[in-house]
C-alpha positions in Angstrom: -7.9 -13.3 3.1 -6.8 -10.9 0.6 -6.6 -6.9 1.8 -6.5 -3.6 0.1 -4.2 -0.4 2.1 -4.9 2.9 2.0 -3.1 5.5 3.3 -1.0 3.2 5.6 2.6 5.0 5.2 5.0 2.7 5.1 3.0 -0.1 6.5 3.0 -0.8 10.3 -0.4 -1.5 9.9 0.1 -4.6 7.8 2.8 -6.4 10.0 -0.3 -6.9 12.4 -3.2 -7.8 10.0 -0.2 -10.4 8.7 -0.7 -12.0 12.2 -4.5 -12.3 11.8 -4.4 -14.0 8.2 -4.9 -10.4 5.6 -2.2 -10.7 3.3 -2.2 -6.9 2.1 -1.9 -7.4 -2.4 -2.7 -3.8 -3.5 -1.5 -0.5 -1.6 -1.6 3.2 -1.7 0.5 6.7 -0.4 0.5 9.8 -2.1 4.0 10.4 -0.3 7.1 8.9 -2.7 9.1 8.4 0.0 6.7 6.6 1.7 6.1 4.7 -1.5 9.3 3.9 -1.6 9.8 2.3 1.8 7.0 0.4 1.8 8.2 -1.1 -1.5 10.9 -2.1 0.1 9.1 -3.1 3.3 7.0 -5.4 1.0 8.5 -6.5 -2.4 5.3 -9.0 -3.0 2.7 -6.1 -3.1 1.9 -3.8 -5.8 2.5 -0.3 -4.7 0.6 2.5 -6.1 2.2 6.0 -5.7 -0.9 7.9 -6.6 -3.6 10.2 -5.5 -6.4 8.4 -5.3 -8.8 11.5 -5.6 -7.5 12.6 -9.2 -9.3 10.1 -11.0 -7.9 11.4 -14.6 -4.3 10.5 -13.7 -4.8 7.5 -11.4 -3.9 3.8 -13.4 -6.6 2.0 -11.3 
């Protein structure tokens, strides 16, 4: 099963749905540094470093 992540931070969240079959694909945070390490934390997942709520600047 595929998952979408908002506002997880870096991802700690996503080690445990791992365990239960969600492989995370797409995720979200607002915070750059948070971006950043959860880029890291997960190289296979596309990382968006946007807010969500401004709907003129977001690329989704």
């Amino acid at each position: 099963m595929k998952g979408l992540s908002l506002f997880f931070g870096v991802g700690i969240g996503e080690t445990y749905l791992s365990q239960f079959g969600i492989k995370i694909v797409v995720a979200n945070e607002i915070v750059e540094k948070r971006a950043n390490l959860y880029r890291k934390l997960y190289p296979n997942c596309n990382m968006i470093c946007e807010d969500i709520t401004d709907y003129r600047r977001c690329c989704f």
